[in-house]
N, C-alpha and C positions, 0 to 999 in steps of 0.2 A: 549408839546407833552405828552401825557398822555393814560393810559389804568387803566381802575378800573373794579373790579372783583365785581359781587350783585350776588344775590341768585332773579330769575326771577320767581318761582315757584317750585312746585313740580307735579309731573304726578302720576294718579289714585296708581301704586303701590306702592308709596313715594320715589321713584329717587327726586332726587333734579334738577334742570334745574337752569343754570348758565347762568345772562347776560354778557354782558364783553361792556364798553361805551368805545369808542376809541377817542381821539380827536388832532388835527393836526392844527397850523394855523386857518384856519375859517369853518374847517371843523370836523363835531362832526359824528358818526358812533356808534347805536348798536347794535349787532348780537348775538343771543343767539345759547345754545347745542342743542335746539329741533331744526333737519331740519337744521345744520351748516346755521342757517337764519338770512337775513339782515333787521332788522323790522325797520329802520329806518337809515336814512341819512338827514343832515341837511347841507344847503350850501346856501351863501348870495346873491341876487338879486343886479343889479344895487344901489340899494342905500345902499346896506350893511346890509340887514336885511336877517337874518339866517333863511330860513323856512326849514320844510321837503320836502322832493322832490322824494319822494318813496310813494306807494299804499302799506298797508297792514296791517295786526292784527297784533297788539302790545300787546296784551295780551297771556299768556298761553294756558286757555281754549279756544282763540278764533282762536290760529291756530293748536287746535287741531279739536275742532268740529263747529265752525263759518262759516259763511256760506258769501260768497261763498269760496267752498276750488278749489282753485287756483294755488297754489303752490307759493305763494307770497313770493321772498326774498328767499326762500331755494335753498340748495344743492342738484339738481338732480341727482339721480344714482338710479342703475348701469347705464343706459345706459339715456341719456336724446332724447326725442321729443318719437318716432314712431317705434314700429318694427311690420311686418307685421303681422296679425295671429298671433301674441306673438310669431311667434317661428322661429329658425333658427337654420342651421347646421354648427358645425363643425369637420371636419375631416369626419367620417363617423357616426357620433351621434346626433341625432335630438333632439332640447330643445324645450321645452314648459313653457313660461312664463304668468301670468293671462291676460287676454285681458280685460281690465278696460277700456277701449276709443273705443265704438263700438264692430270691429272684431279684434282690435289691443293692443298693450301693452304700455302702454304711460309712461315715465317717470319712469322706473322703475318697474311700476307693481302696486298691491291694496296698498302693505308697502314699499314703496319707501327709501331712504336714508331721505326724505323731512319729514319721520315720523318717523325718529329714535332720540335718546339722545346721541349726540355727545358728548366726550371729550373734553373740551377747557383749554388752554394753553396759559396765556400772552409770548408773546416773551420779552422777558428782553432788555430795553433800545430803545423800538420801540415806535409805537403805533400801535400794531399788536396782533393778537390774532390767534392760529393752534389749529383748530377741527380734534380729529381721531376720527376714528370709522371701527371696524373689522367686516365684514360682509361673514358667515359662507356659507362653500360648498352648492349649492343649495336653496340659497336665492332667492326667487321669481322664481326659477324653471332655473336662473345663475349656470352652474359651478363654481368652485374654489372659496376658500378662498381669499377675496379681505380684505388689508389693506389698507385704504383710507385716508390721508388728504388735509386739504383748511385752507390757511391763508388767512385771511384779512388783509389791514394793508394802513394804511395813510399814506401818505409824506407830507413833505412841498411844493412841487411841484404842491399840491393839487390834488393829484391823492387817487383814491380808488384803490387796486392794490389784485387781487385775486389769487394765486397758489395754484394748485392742485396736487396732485401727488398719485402715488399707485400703488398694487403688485399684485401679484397672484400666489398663485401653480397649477393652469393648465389654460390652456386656454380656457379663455373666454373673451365675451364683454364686455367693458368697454368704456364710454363716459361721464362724469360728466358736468356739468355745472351749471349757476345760475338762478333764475327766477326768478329776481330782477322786478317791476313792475316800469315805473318811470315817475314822472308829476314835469316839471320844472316849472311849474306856480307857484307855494308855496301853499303848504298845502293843494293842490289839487283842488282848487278856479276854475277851469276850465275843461272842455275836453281835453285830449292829438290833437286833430283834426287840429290844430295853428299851431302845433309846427315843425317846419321848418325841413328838413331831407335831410343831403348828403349822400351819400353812395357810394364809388370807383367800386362796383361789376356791374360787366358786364351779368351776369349772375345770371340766379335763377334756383329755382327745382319749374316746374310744377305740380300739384297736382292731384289724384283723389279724388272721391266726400268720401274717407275717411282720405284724408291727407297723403296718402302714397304719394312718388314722382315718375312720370313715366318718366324720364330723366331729360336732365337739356337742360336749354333754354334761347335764349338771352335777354336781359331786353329791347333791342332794341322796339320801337313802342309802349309798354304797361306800363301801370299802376304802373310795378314793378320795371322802370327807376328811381334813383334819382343821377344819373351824374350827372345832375344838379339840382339843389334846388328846392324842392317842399312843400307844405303843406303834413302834415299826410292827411288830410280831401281834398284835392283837387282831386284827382282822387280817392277816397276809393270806391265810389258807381259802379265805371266802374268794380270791380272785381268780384262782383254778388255771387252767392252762399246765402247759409243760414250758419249762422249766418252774414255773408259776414266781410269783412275785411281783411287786413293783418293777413296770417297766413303761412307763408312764408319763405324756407331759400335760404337765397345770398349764393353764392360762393365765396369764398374770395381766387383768384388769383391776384389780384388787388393790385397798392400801398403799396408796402413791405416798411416800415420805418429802421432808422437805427439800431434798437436797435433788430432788426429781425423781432417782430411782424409788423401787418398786419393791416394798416388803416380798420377800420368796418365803420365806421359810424361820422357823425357830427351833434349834434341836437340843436336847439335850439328854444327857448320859445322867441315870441315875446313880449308878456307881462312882462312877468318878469327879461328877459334879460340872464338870466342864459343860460350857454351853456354845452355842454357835448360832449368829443369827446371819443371814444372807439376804443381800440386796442387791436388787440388777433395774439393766434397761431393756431388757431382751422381754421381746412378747411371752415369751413360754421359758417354763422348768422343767428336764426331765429328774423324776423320780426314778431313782433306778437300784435295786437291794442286793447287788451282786450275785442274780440270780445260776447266773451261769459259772461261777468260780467252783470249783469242784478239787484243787491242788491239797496241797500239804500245811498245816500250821494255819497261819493266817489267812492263808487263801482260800477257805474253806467256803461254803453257800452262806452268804450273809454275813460275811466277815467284814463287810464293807459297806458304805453308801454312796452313791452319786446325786450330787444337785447339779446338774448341767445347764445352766441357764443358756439360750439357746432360741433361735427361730422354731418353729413347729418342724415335727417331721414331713417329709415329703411336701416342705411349702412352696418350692419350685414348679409343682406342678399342683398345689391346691390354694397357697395365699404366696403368689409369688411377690406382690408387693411388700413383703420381710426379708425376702434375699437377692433382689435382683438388685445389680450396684453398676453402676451407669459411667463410663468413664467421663473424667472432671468433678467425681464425687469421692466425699471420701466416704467408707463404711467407719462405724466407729460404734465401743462398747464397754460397757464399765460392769466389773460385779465385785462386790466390797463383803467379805467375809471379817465378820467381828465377833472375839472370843472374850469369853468371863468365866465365870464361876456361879451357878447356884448356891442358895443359901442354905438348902436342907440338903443332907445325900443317906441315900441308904445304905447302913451299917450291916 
């Protein structure tokens, strides 16, 4: 068990940007301060060979200005996926945040958490690592003074394990998450479209043609079932749209585990063998197939997956009781990503 602290770059105004490599058992991790981001994970296939198993720029300059920007592997905020219009009310004061996604506010806004330099901090005696970062009243058009952080941190258990946590002096929205890209084939030698997908939610949010959610609806009959096992790519074309694809959040009512969180998801790569299960506290999952990646190599449509465990989109102004965070409170969230092996894999 190990964490080692590098110096990953510096940014145009010479801030220094810090890597931190984490490594556990057979599992290696590293996450730098730009964007609390996870530019890499590395975990072994049936035969024991360690690939990466994440989509993203591993460089400084290339996840500040690289194309495509994605949001690969970083920490969303203040609020992650959608608010309508960029704006919402609370109490009797109406906010207005940038609309960078169309007529809406994606992920924060133009300068997101995903483009700030985080603080990092090895935790002593782990293989862990805690990014803060203080983001000032008025930030992307947010009220209050939010204090923010996210551990990362490895077990033996082989788990990737993410907590989040954070304050505020008045209230406002808040919803963090991650948007982690991920291809269990190794080293991204394939399409995510193979890769097998369980999912306990019974339930999604249907969408308009700008990704807002107009309620919520059963997964029963459609495309967006996976009670039981399916390809990413077996029914992906039944969902139509432009870009088309998974773009999508579950509901997680579903399969409460013992430890409190919330069965999300079980994936698994037939080629490679590698499996991934995900667990969170977070009301909702987005599904998301890398529809919009269109680059070179890896970055290709559906070179990638996202599980954004995450409040609903636009619940600021449709279930705001998920992101609204009260100053003397704290917001706080857990999502446990746990890696193995299948028994059979296709030769």
């Amino acid at each position: 068990m190990s964490a080692i602290k590098s110096i990953f770059g510096k940014l145009p105004d010479g801030r220094t940007v810090h890597s931190f490599t984490l490594s556990c058992g057979s599992i290696k991790a590293t996450v730098v301060e730009y964007g609390a981001t996870l530019i890499s994970l590395q975990t072994p296939d049936t035969t024991g060979t360690n690939e990466e198993i994440t989509l993203c720029h591993r460089t400084l300059p290339d996840l500040q200005t690289g194309l495509p920007q994605c949001y690969y592997g970083a920490t969303i905020g203040r609020v992650g996926n959608r608010i309508a219009d960029g704006t919402f009310n609370i109490g009797e004061t109406k906010y207005q945040c940038p609309t960078n996604n169309g007529p809406n506010c994606l992920h924060g806004g133009d300068v997101g958490f995903d483009k700030r330099l985080w603080s990092g901090e090895i935790v002593q005696g782990q293989a862990a690592v805690t990014f803060n970062l203080e983001s000032p009243d008025g930030d992307q058009g947010f009220p209050g003074e939010i204090r923010a952080a996210v551990t990362y941190s490895l077990t033996s258990e082989n788990t990737l394990r993410l907590d989040y946590r954070a304050t505020t002096n008045k209230p406002t929205a808040l919803a963090l998450t991650n948007h982690t890209y991920w291809n269990l084939s190794g080293n991204c030698r394939e399409k995510v479209l193979e890769h097998k997908f369980t999912m306990p939610a019974s339930q999604y949010l249907p969408i308009d043609e700008t990704s807002i959610p107009t309620g919520i609806a059963s997964v029963e009959n459609t495309p967006f079932d996976f009670r039981t096992t399916h390809t990413l790519g077996e029914r992906i074309e039944d969902i139509g749209g432009d870009p088309g694809g998974y773009d999508h959040c579950y509901v997680n009512i579903d399969a409460t585990q013992s430890d409190g969180l919330k069965e999300v998801a079980y994936v698994e790569c037939i080629s490679s063998g590698r499996t991934m299960h995900v667990s969170s506290d977070q009301p909702g999952v987005q599904l998301y197939t890398g529809n919009y990646l269109d680059g070179k190599g890896a970055h290709v449509k559906h070179g990638g997956f996202c599980l954004e465990t995450q409040a609903f989109p636009d619940a600021i102004n449709q279930w705001p009781v998920q992101v609204l965070l009260q100053p003397g409170e704290e917001w706080t969230s857990t999502t446990v990503h746990t890696f193995g092996v299948c028994s059979t894999i296709k030769k």
